[in-house]
C-alpha positions in Angstrom: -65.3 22.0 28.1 -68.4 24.2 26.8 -71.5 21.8 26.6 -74.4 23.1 24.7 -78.2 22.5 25.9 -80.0 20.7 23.8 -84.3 19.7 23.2 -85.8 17.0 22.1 -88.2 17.4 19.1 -91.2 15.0 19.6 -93.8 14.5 16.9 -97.1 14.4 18.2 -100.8 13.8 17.0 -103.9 15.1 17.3 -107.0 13.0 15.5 -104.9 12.9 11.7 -103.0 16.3 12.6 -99.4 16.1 13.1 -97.2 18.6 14.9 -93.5 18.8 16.6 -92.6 20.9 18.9 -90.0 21.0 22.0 -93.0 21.4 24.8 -96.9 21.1 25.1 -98.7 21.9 21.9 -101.7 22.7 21.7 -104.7 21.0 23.2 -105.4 17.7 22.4 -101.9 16.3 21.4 -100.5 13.2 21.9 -96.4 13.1 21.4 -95.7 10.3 18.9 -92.0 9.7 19.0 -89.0 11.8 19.4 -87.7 13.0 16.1 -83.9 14.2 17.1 -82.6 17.4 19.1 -81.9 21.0 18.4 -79.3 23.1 19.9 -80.6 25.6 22.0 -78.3 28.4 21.5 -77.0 29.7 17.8 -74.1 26.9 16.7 -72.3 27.5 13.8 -74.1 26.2 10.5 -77.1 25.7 12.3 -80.8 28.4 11.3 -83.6 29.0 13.6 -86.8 26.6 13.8 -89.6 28.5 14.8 -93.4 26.7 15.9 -96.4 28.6 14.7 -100.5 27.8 14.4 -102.7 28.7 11.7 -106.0 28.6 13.0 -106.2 24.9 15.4 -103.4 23.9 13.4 -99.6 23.7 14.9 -96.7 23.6 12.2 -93.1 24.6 12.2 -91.1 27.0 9.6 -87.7 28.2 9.0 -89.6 31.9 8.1 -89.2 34.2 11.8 -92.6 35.1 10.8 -94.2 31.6 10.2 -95.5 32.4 6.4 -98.3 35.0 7.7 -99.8 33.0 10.5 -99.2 33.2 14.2 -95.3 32.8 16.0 -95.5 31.1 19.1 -91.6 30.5 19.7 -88.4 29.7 18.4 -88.1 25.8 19.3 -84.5 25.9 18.8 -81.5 25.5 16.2 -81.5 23.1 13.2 -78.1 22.4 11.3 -78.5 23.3 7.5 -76.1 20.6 6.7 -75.3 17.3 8.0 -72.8 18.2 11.4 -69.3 16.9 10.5 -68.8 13.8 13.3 -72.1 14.4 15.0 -74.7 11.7 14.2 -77.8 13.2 12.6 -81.5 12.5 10.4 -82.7 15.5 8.1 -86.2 16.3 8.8 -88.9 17.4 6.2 -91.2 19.8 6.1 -94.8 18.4 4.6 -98.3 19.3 3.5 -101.5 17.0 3.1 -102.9 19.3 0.5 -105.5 20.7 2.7 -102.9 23.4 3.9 -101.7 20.8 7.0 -98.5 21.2 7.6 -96.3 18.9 9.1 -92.6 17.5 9.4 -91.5 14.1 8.9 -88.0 11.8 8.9 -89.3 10.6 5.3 -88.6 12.0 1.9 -91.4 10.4 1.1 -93.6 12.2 3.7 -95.3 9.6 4.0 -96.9 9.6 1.1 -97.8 12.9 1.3 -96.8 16.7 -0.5 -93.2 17.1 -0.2 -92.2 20.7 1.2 -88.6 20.7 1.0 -86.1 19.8 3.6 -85.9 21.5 6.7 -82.5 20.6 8.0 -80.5 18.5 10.1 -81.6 17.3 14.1 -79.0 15.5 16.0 -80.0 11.6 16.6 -78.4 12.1 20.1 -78.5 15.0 22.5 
């Protein structure tokens, strides 16, 4: 049996800034909760999530060249679609209006800008 590696995706905090990533951020961040898990190798159906900065600021983005601003990694693979028998939460991607961006398990987000959904992270690894 083939087992695939998995990472956790926690959402951490920095004063009002939000960030995930799948390791330390940047300084100053607190990890809030974990959000799901990505595959760490290319599954079928699944795209690459990749963790960039702009400026102080740490976001992620399904663009391999994180909209202009800086790549610091791929964090792994998200599933575009919900994984047939594999339990999962979609994750969105999120803005304050200030240019913040950040990802949340809400539609809503939170009450905040609406971005567009980034895909699909596995509730268990």
């Amino acid at each position: 049996m083939f087992i695939v590696a998995r990472a956790a995706v926690t959402r951490s905090i920095r004063g009002t800034d939000h960030a995930e990533g799948t390791a330390a951020l940047s300084a100053g961040y607190r990890a809030e909760a974990v959000h799901g898990y990505l595959s760490l190798v290319a599954e079928p159906g699944t795209r690459a999530l990749y963790q960039c900065r702009a400026g102080g600021d740490d976001f992620t983005s399904l663009d391999s060249a994180c909209e202009g601003q800086t790549v610091q990694r791929t964090l792994g693979y998200l599933w575009s679609e919900p994984p047939a028998g594999r339990p999962s939460t979609p994750v969105y991607r999120c803005n304050t209006g200030g240019g913040d961006h950040f990802d949340s398990l809400r539609e809503d987000c939170e009450g905040q800008h609406a971005e567009g959904i980034q895909g699909y992270l596995l509730t268990t690894p």
